[in-house]
C-alpha positions as CSV (number, residue, x, y, z in Angstrom):
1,X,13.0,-10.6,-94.2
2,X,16.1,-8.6,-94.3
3,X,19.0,-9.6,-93.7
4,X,22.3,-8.2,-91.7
5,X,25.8,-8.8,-92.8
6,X,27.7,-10.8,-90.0
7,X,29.9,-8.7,-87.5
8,X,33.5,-9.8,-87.8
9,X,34.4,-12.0,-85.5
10,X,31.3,-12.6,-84.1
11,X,30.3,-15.6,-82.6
12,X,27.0,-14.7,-81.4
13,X,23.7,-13.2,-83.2
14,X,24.4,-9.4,-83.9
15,X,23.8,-6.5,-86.1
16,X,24.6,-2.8,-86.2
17,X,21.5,-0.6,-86.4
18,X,20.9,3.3,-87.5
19,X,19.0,5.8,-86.2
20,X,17.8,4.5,-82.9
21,X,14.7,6.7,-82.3
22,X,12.1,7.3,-79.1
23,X,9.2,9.8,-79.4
24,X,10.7,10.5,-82.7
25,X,14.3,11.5,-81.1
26,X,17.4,10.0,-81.9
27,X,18.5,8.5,-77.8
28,X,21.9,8.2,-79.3
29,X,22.5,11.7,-78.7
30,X,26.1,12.8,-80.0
31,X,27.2,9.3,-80.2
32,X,27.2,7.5,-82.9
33,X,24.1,6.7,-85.1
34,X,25.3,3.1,-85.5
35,X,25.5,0.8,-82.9
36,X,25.8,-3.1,-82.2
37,X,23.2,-4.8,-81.1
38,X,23.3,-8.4,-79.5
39,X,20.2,-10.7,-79.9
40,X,19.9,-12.5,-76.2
41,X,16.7,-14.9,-76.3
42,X,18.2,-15.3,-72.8
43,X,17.3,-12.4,-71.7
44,X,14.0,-10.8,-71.6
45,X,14.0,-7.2,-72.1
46,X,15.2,-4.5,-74.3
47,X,18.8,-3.2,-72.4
48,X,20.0,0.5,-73.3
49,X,23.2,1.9,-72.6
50,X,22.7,4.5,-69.6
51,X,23.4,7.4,-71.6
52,X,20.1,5.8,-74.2
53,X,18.0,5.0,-71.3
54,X,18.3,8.6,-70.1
55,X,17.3,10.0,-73.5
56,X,14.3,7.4,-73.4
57,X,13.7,8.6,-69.9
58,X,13.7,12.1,-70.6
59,X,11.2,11.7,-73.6
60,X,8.5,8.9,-71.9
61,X,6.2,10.4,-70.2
62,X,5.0,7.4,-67.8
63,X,2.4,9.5,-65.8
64,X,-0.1,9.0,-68.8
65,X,-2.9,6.8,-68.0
66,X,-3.0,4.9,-71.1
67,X,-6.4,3.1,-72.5
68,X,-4.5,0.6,-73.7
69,X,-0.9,-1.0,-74.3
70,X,-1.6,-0.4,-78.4
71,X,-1.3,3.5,-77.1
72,X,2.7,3.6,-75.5
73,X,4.7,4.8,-78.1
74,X,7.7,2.7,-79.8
75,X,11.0,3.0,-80.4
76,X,11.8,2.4,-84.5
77,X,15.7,2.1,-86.4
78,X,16.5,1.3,-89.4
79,X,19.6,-1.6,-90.3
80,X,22.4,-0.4,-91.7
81,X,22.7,-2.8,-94.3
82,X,20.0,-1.3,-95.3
83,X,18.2,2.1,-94.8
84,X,15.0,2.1,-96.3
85,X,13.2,-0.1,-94.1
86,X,12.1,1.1,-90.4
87,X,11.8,-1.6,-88.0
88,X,9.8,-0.7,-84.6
89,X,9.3,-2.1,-81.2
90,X,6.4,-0.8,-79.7
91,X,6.8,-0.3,-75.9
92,X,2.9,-1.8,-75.6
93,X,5.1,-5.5,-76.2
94,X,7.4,-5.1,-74.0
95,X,5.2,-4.8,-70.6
96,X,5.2,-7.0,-67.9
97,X,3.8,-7.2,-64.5
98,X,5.3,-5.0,-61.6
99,X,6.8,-8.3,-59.7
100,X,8.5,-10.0,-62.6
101,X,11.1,-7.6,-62.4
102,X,13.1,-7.1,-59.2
103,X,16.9,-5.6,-58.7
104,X,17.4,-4.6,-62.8
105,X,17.7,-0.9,-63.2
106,X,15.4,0.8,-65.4
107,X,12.2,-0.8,-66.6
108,X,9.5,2.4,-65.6
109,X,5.9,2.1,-64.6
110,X,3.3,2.3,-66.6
111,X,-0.5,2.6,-65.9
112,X,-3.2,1.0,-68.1
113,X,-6.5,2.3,-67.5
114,X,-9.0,-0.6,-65.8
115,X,-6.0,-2.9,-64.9
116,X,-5.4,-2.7,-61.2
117,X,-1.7,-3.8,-61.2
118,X,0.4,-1.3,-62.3
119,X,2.9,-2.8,-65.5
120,X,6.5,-2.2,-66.0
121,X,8.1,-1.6,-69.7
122,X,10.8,-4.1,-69.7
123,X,13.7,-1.4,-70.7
124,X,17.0,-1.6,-68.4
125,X,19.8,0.6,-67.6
126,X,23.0,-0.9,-68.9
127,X,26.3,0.1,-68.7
128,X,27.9,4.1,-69.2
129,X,29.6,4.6,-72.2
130,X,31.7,7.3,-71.2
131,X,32.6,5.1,-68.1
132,X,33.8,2.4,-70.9
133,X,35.7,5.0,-72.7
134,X,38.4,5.2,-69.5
135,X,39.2,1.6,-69.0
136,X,42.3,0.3,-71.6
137,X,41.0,-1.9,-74.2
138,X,37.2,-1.9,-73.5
139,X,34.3,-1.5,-75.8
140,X,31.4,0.5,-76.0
141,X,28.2,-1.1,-74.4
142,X,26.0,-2.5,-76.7
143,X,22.1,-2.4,-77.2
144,X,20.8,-5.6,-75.8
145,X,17.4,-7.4,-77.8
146,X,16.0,-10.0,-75.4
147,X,12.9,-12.2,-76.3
148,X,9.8,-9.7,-75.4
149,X,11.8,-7.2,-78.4
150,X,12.9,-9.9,-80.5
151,X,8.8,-10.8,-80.1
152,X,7.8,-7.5,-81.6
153,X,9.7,-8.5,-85.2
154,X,9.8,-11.3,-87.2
155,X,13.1,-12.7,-86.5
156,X,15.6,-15.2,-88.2
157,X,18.4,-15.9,-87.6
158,X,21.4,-17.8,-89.4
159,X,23.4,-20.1,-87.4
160,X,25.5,-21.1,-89.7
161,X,27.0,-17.7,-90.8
162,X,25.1,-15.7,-87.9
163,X,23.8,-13.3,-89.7
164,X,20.1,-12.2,-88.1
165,X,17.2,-11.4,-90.4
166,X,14.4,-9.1,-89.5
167,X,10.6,-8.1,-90.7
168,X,8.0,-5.8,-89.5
169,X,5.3,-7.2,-87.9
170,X,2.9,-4.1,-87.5
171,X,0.2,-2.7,-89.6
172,X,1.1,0.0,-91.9
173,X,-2.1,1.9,-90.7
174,X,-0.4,1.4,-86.8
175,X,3.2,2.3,-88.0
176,X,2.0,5.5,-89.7
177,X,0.5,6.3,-86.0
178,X,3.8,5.4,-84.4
179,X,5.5,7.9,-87.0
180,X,3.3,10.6,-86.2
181,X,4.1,13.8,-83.8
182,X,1.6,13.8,-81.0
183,X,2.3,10.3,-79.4
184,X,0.4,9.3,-76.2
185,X,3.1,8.7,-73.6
186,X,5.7,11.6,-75.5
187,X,6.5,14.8,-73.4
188,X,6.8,17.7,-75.3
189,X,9.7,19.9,-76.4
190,X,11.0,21.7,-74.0
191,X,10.8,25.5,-75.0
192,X,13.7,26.9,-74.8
193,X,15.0,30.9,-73.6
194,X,16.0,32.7,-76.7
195,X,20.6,32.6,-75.6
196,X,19.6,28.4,-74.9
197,X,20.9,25.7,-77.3
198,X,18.1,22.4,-77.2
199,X,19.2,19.0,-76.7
200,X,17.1,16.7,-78.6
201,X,18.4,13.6,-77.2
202,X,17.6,14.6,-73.6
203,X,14.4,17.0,-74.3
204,X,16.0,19.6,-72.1
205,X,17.7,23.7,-73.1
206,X,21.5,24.4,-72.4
207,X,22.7,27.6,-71.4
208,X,24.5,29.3,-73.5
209,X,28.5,29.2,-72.9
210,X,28.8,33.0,-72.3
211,X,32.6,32.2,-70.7
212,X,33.8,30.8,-74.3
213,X,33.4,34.7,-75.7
214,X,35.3,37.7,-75.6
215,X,33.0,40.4,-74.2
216,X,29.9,38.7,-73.4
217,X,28.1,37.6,-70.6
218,X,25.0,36.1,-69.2
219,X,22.0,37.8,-68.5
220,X,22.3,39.3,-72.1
221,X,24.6,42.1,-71.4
């Protein structure tokens, strides 16, 4: 188990983590790699801020018929109290059936081959960030673990201090399969035009800001 230092103030179970990867993408984008997550065993799914759930959107690739739920890929991070540990949460543990979820945002379909009900990954759109950023006072939306994630770990946590403590459950054999490039589920990078900048975070190619230079224009003349 590894333990998180206590956020200050914090009257709740909470950590920051690092490097919040999908597909092998950070979904963070240009925000920040560290961000605060709260532990709700009230809640059942795993809640991104919208601008991470459109990253994880744009890398999942939910029109794969997958042979089974071992197959989806996972999202990993590392704590920042901490970096040499990864921690993952496969998106196999976080399924549920079509009709347990009803007006949340988010949560795609999935098919599992020889299972006639569709499933749903239990992933929600939370709140904008850059919406947060205009309103006086308010903070950044945080990363929300509910029980199916905290389900995926081994989890402790502290009441006393409320600090949170953490542990792989998954093979090393499966997380060296989770690490690797070609993921069932993944789309692939988008190839970009040769005057295109890639975007990692959202898998798509920017045009090229011919209008910032002197002299040039697009088209390549």
């Amino acid at each position: 188990i590894r333990w998180t230092y206590k956020p200050s103030s914090s009257t709740l179970h909470q950590f920051f983590l690092e490097g919040f990867h999908f597909c092998d993408n950070v979904v963070s984008g240009n925000y920040s790699m560290n961000w605060r997550v709260v532990v709700n065993t009230g809640a059942s799914c795993l809640e991104l801020p919208s601008e991470f759930y459109d990253s994880f959107e744009s890398w999942f690739d939910n029109s794969t018929i997958f042979n089974g739920k071992d197959e989806l890929p996972a999202f990993s991070f590392n704590m920042s109290v901490d970096g040499s540990d990864r921690y993952y949460i496969p998106l196999g543990d976080l399924l549920v059936t079509a009709s347990s979820i009803d007006q949340e945002l988010g949560a795609p379909y999935v098919q599992i081959a020889n299972q006639k009900e569709r499933m749903r990954v239990c992933v929600l759109r939370g709140s904008h960030i850059e919406n947060s950023k205009k309103q006086i006072f308010s903070t950044p939306p945080v990363i929300t673990f509910g029980s199916l994630v905290m389900q995926s770990l081994y989890f402790s946590g502290d009441y006393a201090s409320h600090r949170v403590g953490i542990a792989n459950k998954l093979s090393d054999e499966y997380r060296r399969r989770l690490d690797g490039n070609n993921q069932e589920g993944c789309y692939s990078r988008t190839v970009c035009k040769e005057d295109q900048i890639f975007v990692p975070s959202d898998n798509y190619c920017r045009d090229f800001s011919c209008n910032k230079y002197f002299f040039v224009q697009s088209g390549g003349d």
